[in-house]
N, C-alpha and C positions, 0 to 999 in steps of 0.2 A: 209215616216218617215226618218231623218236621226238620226245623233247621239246626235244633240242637243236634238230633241225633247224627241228624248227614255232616257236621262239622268234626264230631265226635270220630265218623267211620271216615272220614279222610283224613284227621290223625294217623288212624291205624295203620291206612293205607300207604300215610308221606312213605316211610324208609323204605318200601317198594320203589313207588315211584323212583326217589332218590338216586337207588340203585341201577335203578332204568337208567338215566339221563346220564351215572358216570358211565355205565355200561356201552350204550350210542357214544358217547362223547369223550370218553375219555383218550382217546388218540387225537382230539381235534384243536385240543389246547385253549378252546373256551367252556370246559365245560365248567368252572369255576367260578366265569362270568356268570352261565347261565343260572348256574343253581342262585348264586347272590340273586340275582335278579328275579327270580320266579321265590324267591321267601320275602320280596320288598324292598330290598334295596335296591335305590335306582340313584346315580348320582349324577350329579351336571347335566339334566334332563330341564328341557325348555317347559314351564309351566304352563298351562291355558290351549295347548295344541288339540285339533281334532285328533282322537286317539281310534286309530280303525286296527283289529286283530283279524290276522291271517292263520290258523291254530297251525294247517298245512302246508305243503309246498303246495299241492294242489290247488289250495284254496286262495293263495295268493296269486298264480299263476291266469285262476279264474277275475281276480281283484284286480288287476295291475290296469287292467282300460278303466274302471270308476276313480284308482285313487289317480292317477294321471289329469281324468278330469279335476278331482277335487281339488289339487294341488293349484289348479289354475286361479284358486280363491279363498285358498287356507293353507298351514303350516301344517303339517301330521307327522303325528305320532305312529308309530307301525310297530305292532308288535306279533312274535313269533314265539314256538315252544320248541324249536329244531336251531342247531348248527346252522346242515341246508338251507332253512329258509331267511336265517338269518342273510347266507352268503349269497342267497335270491335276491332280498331289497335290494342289498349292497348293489349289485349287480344291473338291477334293473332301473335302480333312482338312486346309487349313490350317496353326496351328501342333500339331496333333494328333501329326504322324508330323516326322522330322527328312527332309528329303531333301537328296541331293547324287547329281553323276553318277559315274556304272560305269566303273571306270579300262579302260583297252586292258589286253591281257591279257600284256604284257609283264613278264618275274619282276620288275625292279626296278619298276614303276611298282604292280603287285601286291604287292609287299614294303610298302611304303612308304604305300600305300594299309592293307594290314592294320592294320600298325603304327598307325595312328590311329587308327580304328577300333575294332581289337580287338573282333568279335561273335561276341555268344552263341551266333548256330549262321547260317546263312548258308541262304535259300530263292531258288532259282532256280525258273524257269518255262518250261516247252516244252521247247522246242529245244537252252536253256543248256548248252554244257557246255564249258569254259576249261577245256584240263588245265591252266595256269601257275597259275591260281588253285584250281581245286582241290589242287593238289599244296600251295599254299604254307597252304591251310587245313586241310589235312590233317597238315601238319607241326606247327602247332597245335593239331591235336587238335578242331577246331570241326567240327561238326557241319556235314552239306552236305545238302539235302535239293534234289530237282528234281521240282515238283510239275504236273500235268496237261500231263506230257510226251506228246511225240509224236514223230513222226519221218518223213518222207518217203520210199519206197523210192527215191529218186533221190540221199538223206540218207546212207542205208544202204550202197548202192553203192558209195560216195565214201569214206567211214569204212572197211568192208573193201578196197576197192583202194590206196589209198594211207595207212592209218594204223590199224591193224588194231590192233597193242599199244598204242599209244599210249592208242588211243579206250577199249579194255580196261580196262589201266592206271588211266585217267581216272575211268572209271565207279567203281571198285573201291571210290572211297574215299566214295563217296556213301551216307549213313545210310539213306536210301531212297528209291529212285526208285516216285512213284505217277504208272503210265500213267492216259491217259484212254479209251483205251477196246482191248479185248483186238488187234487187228492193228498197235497203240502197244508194246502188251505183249510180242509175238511180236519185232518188229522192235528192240528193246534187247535180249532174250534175244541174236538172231542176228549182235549184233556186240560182243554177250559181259558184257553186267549180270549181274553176281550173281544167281542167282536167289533168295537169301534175301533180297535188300534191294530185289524188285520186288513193288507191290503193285498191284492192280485197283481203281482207287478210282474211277473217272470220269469225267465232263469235270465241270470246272469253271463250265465256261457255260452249262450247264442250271439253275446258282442264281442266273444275272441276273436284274433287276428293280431295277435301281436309278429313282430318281422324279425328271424334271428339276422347274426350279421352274415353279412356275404361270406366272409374270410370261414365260418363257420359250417354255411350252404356246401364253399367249393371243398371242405376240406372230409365231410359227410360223404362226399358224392363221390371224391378221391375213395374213400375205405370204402363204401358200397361194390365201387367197381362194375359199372352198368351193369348187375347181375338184378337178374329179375327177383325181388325182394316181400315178403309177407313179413306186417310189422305186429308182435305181440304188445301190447303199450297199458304200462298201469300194472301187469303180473303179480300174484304174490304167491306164496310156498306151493298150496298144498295144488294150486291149478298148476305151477309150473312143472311140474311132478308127473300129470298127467300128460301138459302137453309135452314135454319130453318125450313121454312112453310111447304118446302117441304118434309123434313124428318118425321114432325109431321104427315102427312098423309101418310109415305110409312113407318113408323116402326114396324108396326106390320110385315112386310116383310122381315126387315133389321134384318139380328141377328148377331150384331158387334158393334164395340166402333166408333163414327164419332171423329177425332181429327180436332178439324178448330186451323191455325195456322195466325192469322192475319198479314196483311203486316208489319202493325207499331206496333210497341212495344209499345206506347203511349197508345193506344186505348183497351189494352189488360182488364184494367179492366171495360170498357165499355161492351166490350162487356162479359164477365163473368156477369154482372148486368141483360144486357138485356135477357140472356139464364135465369139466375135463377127466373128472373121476371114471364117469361113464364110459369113455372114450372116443366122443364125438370131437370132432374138430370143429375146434370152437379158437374167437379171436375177441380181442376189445376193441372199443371206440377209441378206448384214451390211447393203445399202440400206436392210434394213427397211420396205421400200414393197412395198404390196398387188401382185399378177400380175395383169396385167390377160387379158382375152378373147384377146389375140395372144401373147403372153408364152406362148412356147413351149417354156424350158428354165429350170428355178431352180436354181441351183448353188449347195448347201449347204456354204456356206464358214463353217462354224462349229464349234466343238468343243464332244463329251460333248450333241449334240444328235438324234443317229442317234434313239433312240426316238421323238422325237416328230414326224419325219419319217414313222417306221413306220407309229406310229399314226394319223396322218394320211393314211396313202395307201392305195391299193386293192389293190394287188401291190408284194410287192417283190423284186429280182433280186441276188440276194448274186456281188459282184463278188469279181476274182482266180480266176474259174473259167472267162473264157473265152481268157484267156493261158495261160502255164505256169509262175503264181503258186504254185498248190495251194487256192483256195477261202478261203474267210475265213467267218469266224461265220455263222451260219445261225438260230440261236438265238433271238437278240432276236427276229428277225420273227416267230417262232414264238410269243413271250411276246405278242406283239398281235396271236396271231390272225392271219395275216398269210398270204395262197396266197405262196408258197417258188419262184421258180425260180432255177436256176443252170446253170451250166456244163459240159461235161465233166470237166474236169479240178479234183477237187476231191480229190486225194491227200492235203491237209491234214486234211481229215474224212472220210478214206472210211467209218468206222463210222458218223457222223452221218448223212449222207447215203446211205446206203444203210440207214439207218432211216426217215428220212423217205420215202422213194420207197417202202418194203415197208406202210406206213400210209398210202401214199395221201394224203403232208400236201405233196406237193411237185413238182414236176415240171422235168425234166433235158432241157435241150437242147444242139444242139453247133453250132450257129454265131447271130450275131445276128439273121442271119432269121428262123430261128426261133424265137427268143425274142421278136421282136416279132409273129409270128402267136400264139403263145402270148399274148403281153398281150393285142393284141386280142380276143381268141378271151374270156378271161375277164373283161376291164368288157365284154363283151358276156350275160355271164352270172353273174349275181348270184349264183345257187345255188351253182352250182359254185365259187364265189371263197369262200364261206360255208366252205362243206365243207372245202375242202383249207385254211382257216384254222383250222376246230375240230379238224383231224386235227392238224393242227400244234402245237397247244396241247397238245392229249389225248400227244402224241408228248413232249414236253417234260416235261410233269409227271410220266412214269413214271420220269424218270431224276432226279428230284430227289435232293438227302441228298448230293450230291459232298464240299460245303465240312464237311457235319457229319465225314461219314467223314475227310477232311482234319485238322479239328482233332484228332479220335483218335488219329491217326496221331502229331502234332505232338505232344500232350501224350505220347508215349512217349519223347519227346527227355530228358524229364526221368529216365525210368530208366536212357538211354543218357550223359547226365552222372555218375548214379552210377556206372555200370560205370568209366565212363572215372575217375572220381574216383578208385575202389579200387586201379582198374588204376594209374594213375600212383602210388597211396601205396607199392602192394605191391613196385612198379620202385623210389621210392625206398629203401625198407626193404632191396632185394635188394643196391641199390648201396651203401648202409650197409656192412652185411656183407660182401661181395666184398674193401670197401676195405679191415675192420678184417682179413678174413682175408689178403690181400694185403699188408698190412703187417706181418701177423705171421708170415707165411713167408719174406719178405723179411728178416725181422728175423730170423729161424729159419739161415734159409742162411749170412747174414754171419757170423753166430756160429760156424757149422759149419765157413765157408769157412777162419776166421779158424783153428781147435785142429786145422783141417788143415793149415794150415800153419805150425803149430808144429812137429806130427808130422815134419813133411817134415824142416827145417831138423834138427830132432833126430838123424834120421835119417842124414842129409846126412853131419851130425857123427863119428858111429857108425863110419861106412863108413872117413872119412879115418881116424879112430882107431886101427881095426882093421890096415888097410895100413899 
């Protein structure tokens, strides 16, 4: 595939898309904004800003310690493809950072987006990789960085079967790509990153810690209701389905509050529908009213509230690990101390996760039975809930320094603006000269052309003369 065609098939693809975004959005009264903005228009937008994209709530969530730092030394841009995350910035930095949404990655809707814009270097996250935007930033010369990437071998797969140069191609023009952790590293090597412009820097989510508000802490702990709590965090359909089933047959055993905290915010009254359908007693965050003694499911329908869920509860089970999501963040529950279980399938962090399981801060199961003998098994034992949360902890803080090493990295942007600096003055200087010497050969020939064809005509003359 190259870049026509992939331009080609995300035409066919837009009125999906499109549909998608009224579809989430259309109750939230920007979704209007967003679409303008994701086809390129972007208006009253400060030009020359560092432009850093958060695709996800997650991902910014993960972001919010580096762009804090950055801000200490640049203006940004932030940009999002959600409602929610839009209402995260707001929420987190205010009028601090400028946001708007991440066009489709269509060349015109990407042209026309730059052109407003116009940023000083461009930071993507994970997964990011738009050849149409990178190409078209690359023609400008703007610097591309894609920081605590990663990559699925199912990612991989897909990339060399059907788009091998392209995806190559794509990478090439990236100032540097920092994995998060060395099997991130190996997997952009083997579908062709430069290896000069790949570094080892980290994961980024070993420097969360961010602090909700107090008023937010008391008012969590209020709806908990000191009841002993098991926090599902990250969920999506087809696992929550399971662990439903599965609870309904292991609760006469459980004696605790299940909080499921779904990935998307969207979906959140879906699923409060499908629990009440069932006929569990079940209650929300946003009621704000205490859980009573029967109150057997709390469904954290709230945002940027996941920590104090954590710290609140006794176990927590990082969802997207027992579909074929790839696992979700692990981390936070580790920052509160937190016994760690998940899923089989946790390809999004296999370095993580097979950290945590080699320290004994975590434990792996592969269907929801057994994850709910594993809860039981541990508020049955205090010590061992102890243990595998100070492994957790102890696991976390040796991989601290991600975002420092980050900023190192970033602050070298500024000697790759000089280079580019020279480079473009030396090009103009070359084309200077090329011109004056192309005009003077030009002007060299004519002349020549010109006393040769005097000669001729002379010539010409000579002959009939002579006969």
């Amino acid at each position: 595939m190259n870049r026509t065609l992939y331009s080609l098939l995300l035409w066919l693809r837009l009125p999906f898309e499109i549909f998608k975004l009224y579809k989430l959005e259309k109750n939230t009264g920007t979704w209007k904004a967003n679409f303008t903005q994701r086809i390129g228009v972007v208006k009253d937008t400060p030009k020359g800003l560092v432009w850093f994209h958060c695709s996800s709530l997650g991902e910014f969530n993960t972001a919010s310690t580096l762009i804090s730092e950055l801000l200490k030394d640049h203006k940004l841009l932030v940009t999002t493809t959600t409602a929610t995350g839009a209402e995260a910035v707001k929420q987190a930095f205010a009028d601090n950072v400028v946001h708007c949404y991440f066009p489709f990655d269509c060349r015109s809707f990407v042209k026309r987006f730059l052109a407003n814009i116009k940023p000083k270097v461009c930071i993507l996250m994970e997964t990011e990789i738009w050849p149409n935007l990178v190409h078209e930033l690359a023609k400008q010369k703007t610097p591309i960085v894609l920081i605590n990437a990663r990559l699925s071998q199912r990612s991989v797969d897909g990339y060399l079967k059907y788009a091998p140069k392209l995806i190559r191609n794509t990478l090439s023009h990236y100032a540097f790509i920092a994995t998060q952790d060395q099997i991130a590293h190996e997997r952009f090597l083997s579908i062709g990153a430069p290896k000069k412009s790949l570094y080892l820097a980290g994961n980024i989510k070993y420097g969360i810690g961010q602090t909700p508000s107090i008023n937010t802490i008391h008012e969590i702990k209020s709806v908990i209701n000191n009841r002993t709590s098991v926090v599902f965090a990250s969920t999506h359909l087809k696992e929550e389905l399971e662990i439903i089933t599965s609870f309904i047959k292991y609760q006469d055993q459980l004696n605790g509050l299940i909080i499921i905290v779904p990935r998307k915010p969207e979906r959140f009254d879906e699923v409060y529908a499908r629990i009440k359908k069932i006929g569990l007693a079940v209650t929300r965050r946003s009621y704000n009213q205490p859980c009573s003694d029967e109150t057997q499911i709390l469904l954290g329908d709230s945002m940027g509230e996941l920590s104090v869920y954590l710290e609140e509860s006794s176990v927590a089970f990082i969802g997207g690990s027992l579909d074929n999501t790839g696992g979700h963040n692990m981390l936070e529950a580790a920052e509160h101390s937190k016994p760690i279980i998940f899923g089989p399938n946790v390809d999004n962090f296999a370095e993580i996760s097979q950290s945590l399981l080699n320290d004994n801060a975590a434990i792996q199961v592969q269907n929801a039975d057994e994850l709910f003998e594993k809860i039981i098994d541990l508020l049955g034992d205090k010590e061992r809930r102890n243990q595998l949360g100070e492994n957790a902890h102890t696991n976390l803080t040796k991989y601290r320094g991600t975002v420092d090493r980050l900023l190192k990295l970033l602050s070298q942007l500024n000697h790759w603006w000089g280079r580019i600096l020279l480079s473009t003055l030396f090009h103009i200087y070359l084309t200077v000269i090329l011109k004056e010497l192309l005009g003077f050969f030009i002007h060299f020939n004519l002349n020549f052309l010109n006393l040769g064809h005097l000669h001729i005509i002379k010539a010409i003359d000579f002959l009939r003369d002579f006969h």
